[in-house]
C-alpha positions as a LaTeX table, in Angstrom:
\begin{tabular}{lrrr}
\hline
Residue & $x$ (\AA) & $y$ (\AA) & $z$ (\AA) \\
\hline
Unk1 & 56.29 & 29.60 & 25.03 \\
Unk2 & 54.36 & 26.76 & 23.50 \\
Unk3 & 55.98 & 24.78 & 21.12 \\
Unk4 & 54.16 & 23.45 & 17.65 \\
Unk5 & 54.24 & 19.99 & 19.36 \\
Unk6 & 52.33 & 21.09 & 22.68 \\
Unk7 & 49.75 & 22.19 & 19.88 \\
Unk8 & 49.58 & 18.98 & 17.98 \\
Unk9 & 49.49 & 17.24 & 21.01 \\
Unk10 & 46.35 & 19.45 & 22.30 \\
Unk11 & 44.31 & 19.29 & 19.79 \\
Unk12 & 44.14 & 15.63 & 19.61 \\
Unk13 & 42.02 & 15.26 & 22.77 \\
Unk14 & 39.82 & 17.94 & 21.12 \\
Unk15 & 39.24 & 15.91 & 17.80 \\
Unk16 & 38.58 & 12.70 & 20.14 \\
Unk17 & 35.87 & 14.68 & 21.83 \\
Unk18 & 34.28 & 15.99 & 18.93 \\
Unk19 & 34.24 & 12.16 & 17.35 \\
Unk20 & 32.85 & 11.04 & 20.32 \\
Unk21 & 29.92 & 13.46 & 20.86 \\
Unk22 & 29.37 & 12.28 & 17.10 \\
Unk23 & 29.15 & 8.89 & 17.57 \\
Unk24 & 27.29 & 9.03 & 20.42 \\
Unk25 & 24.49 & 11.78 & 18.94 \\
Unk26 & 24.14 & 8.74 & 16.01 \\
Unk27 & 24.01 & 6.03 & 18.72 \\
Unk28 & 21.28 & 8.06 & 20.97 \\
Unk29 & 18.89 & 9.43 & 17.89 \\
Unk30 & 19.62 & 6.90 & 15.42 \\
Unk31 & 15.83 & 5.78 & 14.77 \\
Unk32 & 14.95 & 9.63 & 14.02 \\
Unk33 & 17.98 & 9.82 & 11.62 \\
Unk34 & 16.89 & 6.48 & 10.23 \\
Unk35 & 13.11 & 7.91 & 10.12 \\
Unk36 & 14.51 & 11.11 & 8.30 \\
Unk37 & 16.22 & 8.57 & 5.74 \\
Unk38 & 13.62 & 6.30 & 4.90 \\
Unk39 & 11.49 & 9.44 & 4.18 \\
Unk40 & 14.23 & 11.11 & 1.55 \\
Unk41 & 14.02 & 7.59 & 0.04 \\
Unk42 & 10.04 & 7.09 & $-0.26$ \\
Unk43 & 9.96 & 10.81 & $-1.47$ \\
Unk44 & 12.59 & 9.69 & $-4.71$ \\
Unk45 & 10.99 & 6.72 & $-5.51$ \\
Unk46 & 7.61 & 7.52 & $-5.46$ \\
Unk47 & 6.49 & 11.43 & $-6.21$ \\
Unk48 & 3.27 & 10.05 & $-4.39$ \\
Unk49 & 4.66 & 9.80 & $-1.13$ \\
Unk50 & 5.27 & 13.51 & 0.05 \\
Unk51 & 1.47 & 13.98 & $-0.87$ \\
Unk52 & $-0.87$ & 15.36 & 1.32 \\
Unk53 & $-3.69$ & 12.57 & 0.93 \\
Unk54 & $-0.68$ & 10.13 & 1.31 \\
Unk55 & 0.68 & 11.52 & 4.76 \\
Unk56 & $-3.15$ & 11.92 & 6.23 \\
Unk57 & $-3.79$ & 8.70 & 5.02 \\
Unk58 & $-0.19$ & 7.34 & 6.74 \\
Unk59 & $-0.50$ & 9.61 & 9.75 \\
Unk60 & $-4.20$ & 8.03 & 9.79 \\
Unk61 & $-3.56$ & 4.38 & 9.69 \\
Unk62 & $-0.89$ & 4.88 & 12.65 \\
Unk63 & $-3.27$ & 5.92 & 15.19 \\
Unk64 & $-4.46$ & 2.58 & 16.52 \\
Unk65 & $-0.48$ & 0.80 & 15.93 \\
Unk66 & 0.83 & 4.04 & 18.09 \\
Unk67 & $-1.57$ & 3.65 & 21.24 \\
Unk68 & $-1.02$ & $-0.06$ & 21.31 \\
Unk69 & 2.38 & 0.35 & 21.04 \\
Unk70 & 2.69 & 2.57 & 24.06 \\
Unk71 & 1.14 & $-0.28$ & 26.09 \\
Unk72 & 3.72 & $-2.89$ & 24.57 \\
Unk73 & 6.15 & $-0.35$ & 25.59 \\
Unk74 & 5.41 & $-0.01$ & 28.91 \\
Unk75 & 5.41 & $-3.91$ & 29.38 \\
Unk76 & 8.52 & $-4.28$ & 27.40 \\
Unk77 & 10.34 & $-1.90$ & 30.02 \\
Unk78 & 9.94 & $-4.26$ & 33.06 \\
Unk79 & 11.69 & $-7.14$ & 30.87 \\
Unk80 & 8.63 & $-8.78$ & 29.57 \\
Unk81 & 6.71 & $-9.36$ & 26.59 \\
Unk82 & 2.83 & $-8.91$ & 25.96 \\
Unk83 & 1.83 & $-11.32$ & 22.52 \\
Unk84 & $-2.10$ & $-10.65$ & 23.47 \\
Unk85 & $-2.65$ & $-6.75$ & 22.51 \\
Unk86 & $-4.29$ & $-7.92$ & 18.83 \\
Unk87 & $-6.83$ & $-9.81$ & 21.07 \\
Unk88 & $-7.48$ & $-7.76$ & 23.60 \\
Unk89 & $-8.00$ & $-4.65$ & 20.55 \\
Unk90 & $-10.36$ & $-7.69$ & 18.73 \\
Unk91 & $-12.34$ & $-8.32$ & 22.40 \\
Unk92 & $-12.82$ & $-4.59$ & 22.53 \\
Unk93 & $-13.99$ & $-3.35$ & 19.37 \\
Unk94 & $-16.36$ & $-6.54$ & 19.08 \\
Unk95 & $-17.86$ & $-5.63$ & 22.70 \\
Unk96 & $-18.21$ & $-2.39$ & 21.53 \\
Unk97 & $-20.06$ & $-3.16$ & 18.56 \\
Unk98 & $-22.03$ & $-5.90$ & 20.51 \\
Unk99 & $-23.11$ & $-3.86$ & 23.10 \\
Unk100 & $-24.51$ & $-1.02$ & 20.45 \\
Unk101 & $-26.37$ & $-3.64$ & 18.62 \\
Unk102 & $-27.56$ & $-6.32$ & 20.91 \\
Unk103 & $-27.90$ & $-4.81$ & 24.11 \\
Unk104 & $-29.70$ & $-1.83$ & 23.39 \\
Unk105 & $-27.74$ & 1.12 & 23.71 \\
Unk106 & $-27.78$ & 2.72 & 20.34 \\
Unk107 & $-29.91$ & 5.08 & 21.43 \\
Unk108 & $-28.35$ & 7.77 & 23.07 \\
Unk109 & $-25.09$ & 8.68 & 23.63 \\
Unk110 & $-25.04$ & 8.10 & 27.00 \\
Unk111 & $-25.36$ & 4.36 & 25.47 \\
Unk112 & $-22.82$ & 5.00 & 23.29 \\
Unk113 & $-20.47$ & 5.70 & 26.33 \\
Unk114 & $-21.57$ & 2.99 & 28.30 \\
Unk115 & $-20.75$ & 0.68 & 25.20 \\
Unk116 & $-17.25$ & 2.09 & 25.36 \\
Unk117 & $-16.71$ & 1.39 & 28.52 \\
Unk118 & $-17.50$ & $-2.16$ & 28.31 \\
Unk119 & $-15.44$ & $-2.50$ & 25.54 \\
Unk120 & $-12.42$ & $-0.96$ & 27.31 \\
Unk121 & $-13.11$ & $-2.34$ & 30.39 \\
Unk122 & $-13.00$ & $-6.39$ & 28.28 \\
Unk123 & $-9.75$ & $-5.37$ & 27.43 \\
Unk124 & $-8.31$ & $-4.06$ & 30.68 \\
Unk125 & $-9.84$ & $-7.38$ & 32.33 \\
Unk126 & $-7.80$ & $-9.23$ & 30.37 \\
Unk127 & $-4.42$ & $-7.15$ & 31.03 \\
Unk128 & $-5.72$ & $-7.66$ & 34.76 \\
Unk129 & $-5.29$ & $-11.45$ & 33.66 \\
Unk130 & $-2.21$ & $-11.46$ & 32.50 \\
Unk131 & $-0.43$ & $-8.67$ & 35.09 \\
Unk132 & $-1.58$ & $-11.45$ & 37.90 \\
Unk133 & $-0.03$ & $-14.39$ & 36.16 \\
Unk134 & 3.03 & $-12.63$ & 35.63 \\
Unk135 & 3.64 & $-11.07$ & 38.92 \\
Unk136 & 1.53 & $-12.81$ & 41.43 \\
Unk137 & 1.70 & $-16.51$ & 40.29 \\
Unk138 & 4.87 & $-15.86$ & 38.24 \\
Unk139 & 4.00 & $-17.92$ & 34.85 \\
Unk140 & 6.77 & $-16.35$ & 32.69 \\
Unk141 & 5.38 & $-13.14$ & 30.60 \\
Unk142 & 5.84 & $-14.88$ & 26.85 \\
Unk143 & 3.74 & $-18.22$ & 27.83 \\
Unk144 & 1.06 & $-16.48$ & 29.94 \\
Unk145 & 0.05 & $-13.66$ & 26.89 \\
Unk146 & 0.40 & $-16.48$ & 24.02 \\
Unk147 & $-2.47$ & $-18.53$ & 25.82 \\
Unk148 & $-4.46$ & $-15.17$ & 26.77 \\
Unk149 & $-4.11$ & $-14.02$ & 23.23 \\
Unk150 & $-5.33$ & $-17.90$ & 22.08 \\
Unk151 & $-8.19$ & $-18.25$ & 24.18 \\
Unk152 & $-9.21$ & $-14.25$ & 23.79 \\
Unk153 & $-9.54$ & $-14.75$ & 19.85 \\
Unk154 & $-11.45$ & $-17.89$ & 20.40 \\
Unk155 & $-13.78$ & $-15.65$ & 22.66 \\
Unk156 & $-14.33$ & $-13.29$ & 19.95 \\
Unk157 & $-15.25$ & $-15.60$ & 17.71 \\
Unk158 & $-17.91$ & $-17.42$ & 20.38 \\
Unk159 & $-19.60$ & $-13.90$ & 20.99 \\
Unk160 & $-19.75$ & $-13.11$ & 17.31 \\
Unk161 & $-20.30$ & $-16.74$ & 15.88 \\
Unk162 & $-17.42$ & $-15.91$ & 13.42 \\
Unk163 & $-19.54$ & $-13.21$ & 11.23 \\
Unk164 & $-18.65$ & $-9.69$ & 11.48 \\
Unk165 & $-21.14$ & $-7.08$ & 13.19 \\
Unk166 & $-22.29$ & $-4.31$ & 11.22 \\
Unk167 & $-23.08$ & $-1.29$ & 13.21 \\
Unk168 & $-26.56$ & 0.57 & 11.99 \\
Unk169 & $-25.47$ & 4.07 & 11.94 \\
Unk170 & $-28.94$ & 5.07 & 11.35 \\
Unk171 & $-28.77$ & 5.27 & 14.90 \\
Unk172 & $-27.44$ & 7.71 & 17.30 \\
Unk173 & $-24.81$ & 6.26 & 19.18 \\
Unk174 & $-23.44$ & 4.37 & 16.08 \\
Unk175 & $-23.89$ & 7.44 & 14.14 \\
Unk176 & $-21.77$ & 9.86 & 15.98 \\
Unk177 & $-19.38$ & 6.84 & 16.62 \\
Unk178 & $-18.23$ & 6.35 & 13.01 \\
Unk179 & $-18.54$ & 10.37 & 12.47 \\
Unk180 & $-15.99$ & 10.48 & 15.09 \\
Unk181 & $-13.29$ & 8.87 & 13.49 \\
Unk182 & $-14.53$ & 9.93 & 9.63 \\
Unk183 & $-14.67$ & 13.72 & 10.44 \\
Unk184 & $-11.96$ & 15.97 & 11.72 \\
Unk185 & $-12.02$ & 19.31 & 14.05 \\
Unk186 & $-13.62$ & 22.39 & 12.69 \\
Unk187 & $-10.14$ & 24.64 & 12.87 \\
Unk188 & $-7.80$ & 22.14 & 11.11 \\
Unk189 & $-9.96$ & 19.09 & 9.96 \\
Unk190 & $-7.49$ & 16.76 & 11.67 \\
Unk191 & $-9.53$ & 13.38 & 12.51 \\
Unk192 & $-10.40$ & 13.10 & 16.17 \\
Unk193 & $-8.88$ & 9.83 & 16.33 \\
Unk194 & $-5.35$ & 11.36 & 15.85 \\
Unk195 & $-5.85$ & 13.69 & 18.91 \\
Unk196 & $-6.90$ & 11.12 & 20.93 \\
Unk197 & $-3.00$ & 9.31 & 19.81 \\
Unk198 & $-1.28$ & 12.61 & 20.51 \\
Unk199 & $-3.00$ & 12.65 & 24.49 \\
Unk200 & $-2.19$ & 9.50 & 24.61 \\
Unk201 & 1.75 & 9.96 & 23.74 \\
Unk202 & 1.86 & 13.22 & 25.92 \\
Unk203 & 0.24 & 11.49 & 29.10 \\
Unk204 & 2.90 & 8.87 & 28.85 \\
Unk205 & 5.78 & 11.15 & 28.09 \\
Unk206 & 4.93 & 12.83 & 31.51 \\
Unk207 & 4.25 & 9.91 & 33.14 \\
Unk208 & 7.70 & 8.41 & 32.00 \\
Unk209 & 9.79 & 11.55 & 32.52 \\
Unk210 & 8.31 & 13.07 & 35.56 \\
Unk211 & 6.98 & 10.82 & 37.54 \\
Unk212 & 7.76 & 8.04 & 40.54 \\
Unk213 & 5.67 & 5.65 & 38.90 \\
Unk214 & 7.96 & 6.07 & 35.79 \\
Unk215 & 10.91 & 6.08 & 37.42 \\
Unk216 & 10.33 & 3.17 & 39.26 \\
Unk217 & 8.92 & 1.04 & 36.43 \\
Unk218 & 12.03 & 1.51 & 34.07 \\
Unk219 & 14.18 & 0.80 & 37.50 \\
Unk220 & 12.26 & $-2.90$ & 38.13 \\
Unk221 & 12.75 & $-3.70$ & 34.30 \\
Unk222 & 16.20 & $-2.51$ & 34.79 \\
Unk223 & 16.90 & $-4.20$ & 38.27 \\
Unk224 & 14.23 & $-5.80$ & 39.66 \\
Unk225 & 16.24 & $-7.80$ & 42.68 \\
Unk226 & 17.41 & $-4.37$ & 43.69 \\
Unk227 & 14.65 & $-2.81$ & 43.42 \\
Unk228 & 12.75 & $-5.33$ & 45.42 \\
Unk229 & 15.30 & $-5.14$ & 48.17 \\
Unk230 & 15.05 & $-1.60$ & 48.38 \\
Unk231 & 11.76 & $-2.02$ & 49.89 \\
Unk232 & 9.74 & $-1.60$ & 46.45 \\
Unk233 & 6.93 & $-3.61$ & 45.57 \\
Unk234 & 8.01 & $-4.71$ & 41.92 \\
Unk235 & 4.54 & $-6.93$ & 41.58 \\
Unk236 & 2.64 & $-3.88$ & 41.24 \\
Unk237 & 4.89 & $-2.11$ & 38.75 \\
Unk238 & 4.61 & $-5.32$ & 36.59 \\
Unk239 & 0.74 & $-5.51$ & 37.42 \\
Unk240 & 0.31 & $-2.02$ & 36.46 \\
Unk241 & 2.36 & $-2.54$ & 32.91 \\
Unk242 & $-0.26$ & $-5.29$ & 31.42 \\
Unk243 & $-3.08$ & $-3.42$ & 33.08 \\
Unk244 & $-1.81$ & $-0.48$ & 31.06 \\
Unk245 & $-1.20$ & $-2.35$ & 27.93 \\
Unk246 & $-5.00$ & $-3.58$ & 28.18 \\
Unk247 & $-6.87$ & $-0.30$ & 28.73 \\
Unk248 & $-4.15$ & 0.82 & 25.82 \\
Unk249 & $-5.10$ & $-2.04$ & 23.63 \\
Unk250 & $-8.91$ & $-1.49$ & 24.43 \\
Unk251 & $-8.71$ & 2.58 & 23.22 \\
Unk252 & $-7.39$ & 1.24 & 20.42 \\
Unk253 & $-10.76$ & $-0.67$ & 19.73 \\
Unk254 & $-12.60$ & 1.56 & 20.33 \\
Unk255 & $-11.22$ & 3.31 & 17.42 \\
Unk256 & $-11.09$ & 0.29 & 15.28 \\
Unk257 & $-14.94$ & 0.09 & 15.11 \\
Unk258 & $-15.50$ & 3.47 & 15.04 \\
Unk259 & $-13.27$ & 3.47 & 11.89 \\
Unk260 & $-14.82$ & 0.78 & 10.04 \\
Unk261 & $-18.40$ & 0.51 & 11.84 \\
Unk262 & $-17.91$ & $-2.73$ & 12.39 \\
Unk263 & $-16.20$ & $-5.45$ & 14.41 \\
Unk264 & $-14.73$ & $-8.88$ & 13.54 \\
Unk265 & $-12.88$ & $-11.62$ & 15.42 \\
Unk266 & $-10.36$ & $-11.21$ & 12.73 \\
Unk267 & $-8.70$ & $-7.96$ & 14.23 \\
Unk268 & $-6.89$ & $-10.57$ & 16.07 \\
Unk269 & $-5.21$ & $-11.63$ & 13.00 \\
Unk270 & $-3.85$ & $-8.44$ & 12.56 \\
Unk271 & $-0.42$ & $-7.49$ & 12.71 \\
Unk272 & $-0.45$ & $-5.64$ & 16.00 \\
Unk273 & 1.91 & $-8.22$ & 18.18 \\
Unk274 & 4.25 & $-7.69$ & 15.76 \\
Unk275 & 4.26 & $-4.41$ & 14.16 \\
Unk276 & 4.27 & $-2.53$ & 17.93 \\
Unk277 & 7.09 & $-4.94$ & 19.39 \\
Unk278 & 9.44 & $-4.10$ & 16.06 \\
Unk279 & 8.12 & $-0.71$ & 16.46 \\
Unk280 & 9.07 & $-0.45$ & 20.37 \\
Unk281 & 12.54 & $-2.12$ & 19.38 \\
Unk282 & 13.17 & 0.05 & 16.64 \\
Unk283 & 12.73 & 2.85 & 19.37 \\
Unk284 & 15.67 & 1.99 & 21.30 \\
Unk285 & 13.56 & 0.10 & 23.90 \\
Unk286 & 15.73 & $-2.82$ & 25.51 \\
Unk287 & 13.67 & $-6.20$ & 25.02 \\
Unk288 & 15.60 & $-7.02$ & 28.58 \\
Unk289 & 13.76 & $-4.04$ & 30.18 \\
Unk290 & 14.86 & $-0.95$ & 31.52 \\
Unk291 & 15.79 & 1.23 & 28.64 \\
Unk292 & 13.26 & 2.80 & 26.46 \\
Unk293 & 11.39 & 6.06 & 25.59 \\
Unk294 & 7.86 & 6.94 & 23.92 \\
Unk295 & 8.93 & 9.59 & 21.35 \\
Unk296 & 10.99 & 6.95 & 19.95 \\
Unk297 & 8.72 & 4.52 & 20.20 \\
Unk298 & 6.38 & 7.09 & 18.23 \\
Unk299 & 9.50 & 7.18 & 15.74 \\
Unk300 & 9.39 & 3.24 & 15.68 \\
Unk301 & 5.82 & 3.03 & 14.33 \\
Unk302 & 6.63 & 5.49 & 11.57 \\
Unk303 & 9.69 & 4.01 & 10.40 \\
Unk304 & 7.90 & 0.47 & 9.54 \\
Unk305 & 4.67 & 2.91 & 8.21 \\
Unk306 & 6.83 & 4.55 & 6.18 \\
Unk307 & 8.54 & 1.06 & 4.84 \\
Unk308 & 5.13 & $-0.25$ & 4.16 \\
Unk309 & 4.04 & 2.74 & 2.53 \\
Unk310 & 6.82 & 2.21 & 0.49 \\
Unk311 & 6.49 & $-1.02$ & $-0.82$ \\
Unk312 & 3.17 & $-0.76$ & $-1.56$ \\
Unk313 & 3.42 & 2.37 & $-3.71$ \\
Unk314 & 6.47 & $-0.12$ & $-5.54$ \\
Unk315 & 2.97 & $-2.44$ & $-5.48$ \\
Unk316 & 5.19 & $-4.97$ & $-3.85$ \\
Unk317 & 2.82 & $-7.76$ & $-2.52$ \\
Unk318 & 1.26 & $-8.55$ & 1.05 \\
Unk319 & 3.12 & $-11.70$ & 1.94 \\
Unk320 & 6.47 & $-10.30$ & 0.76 \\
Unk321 & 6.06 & $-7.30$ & 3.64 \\
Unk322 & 5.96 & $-9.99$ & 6.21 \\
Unk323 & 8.69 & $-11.29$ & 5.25 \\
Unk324 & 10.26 & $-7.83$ & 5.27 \\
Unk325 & 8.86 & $-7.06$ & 8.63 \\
Unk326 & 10.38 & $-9.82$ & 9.99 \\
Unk327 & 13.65 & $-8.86$ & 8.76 \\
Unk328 & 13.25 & $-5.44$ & 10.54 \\
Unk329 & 12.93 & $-7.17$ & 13.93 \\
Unk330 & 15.78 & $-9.07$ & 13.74 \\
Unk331 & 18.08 & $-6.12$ & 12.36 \\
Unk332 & 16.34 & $-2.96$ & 15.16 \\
Unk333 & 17.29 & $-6.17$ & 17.49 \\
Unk334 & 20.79 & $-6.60$ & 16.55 \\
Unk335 & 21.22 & $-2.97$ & 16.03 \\
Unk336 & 20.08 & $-2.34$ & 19.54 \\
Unk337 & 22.49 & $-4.65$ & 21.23 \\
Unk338 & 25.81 & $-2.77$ & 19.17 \\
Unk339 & 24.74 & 0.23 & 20.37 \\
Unk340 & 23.84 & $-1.31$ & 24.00 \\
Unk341 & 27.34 & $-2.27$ & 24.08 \\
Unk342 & 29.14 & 0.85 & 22.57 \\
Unk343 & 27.37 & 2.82 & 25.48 \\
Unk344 & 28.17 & 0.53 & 28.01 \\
\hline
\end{tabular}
């Protein structure tokens, strides 16, 4: 017979179990419960916010932060840092535009693919810079993309003499360009742009989950000395994050210019270094390397959308934000080493 005692006594592992499996579901999803917060919040303090021109016009905005964010991602897992994705998004959308109106291939859209291609192809030259730096010569990750991302923005500003180019969309290739991003499909008039995000977030999910190449890249952010010793060549892993995080960056121009329909050095002055990294960190990913995953890092860009959405439907001002965005870094930081160190 079992006493009342025996009872008590089994049903305390029982509540420890539950209270762990709790704690560790909020340590595991915690940026998609924060996510599912922040948007309860925007939706009581501004009527505006659960809208559907609002959320196309959020959803919108996040295409270009998303895709570069993957890239930063990717880098970020191998324990470095990539500060040059704003120029290498400027160098792209300005060669883009350049090529359409100076070289002569607004014509056709087999010049409008060619014009692409350059542009991406500026920007994946440059990761090619910095992936050799950083794992050939070894000039540590933060110093080599500062000076890339320095000299890059000084390059945009040589090709375009500081002015802004202004695509003629009278044109063919510039014409179906812009409609590109301004028009959506036929079924559910979703901009093209945001399909191009959502291939770009599935490829790397694969890539990440089911493949070697993942595997082994989160294992040399991870471990790279044991890696290495294993018989893996870590160089190319690293090589093959900044190369990544440049054809990433240069997609991402390409979309920038066919947005606006035009191109300006002064992309590089946009927010991109540090709205992706607090974005990738909000995800969960480990700025020592190792540890990360893209739906969160998906989840990452939304959360600060959704706080900037927020404060400017308060009509807080622009400087303020960055000032708040900073916060956020330092917070999705210290929040990730507590949980780092509850899982350990």
């Amino acid at each position: 017979m079992t006493s009342n005692k025996d009872l008590s006594n089994e049903g305390k592992p029982i509540e420890k179990d539950h209270s762990h499996a709790i704690k560790k579901f909020l340590i595991n999803y915690y940026p998609a419960l924060i996510l599912l917060g922040l948007i309860i919040v925007a939706s009581l303090i501004s009527p505006i916010f659960l809208t559907s021109q609002n959320i196309s016009n959020l959803i919108r905005q996040q295409v270009t932060y998303s895709i570069i964010a993957i890239g930063m991602m990717m880098v970020l897992l191998t324990g470095g840092i990539d500060l040059s994705v704003s120029s290498m998004a400027a160098i792209s959308s300005i060669m883009v535009a350049y090529s359409l109106t100076k070289l002569g291939l607004n014509g056709s859209v087999g010049g409008l693919l060619l014009a692409m291609l350059i542009g991406i192809a500026c920007a994946t030259g440059i990761g090619v810079i910095n992936g050799f730096l950083i794992s050939v010569v070894k000039v540590t990750p933060i110093i080599t993309t500062l000076a890339t991302m320095m000299a890059f923005q000084g390059v945009g500003f040589i090709i375009t003499k500081g002015s802004t180019i202004m695509l003629n969309t009278t044109k063919p290739a510039a014409k179906l360009l812009t409609s590109f991003a301004g028009s959506g499909d036929p079924l559910f008039n979703i901009p093209y742009p945001i399909y191009v995000a959502v291939l770009v977030v599935l490829v790397f999910m694969f890539i990440m989950n089911y493949t070697t190449f993942g595997r082994l890249l989160m294992a040399t952010g991870s471990n790279e000395v044991a890696v290495r010793l294993s018989g893996i060549n870590t160089k190319k892993y690293i090589f093959s994050a900044y190369v990544i995080s440049g054809i990433l960056s240069g997609i991402a121009g390409v979309i920038i210019t066919a947005r606006t329909g035009t191109a300006t050095p002064l992309t590089a002055g946009v927010d991109y270094n540090m709205t992706t990294i607090a974005a990738v960190v909000i995800g969960g990913t480990s700025l020592l390397g190792g540890e990360g995953k893209v739906s969160f890092t998906v989840i990452g860009i939304f959360i600060i959308a959704v706080i900037g959405n927020i404060m400017n439907l308060i009509n807080l001002p622009t400087y303020p934000q960055m000032v708040v965005k900073a916060a956020i870094i330092i917070i999705a930081v210290l929040l990730k080493g507590i949980t780092s160190k509850r899982t350990a």
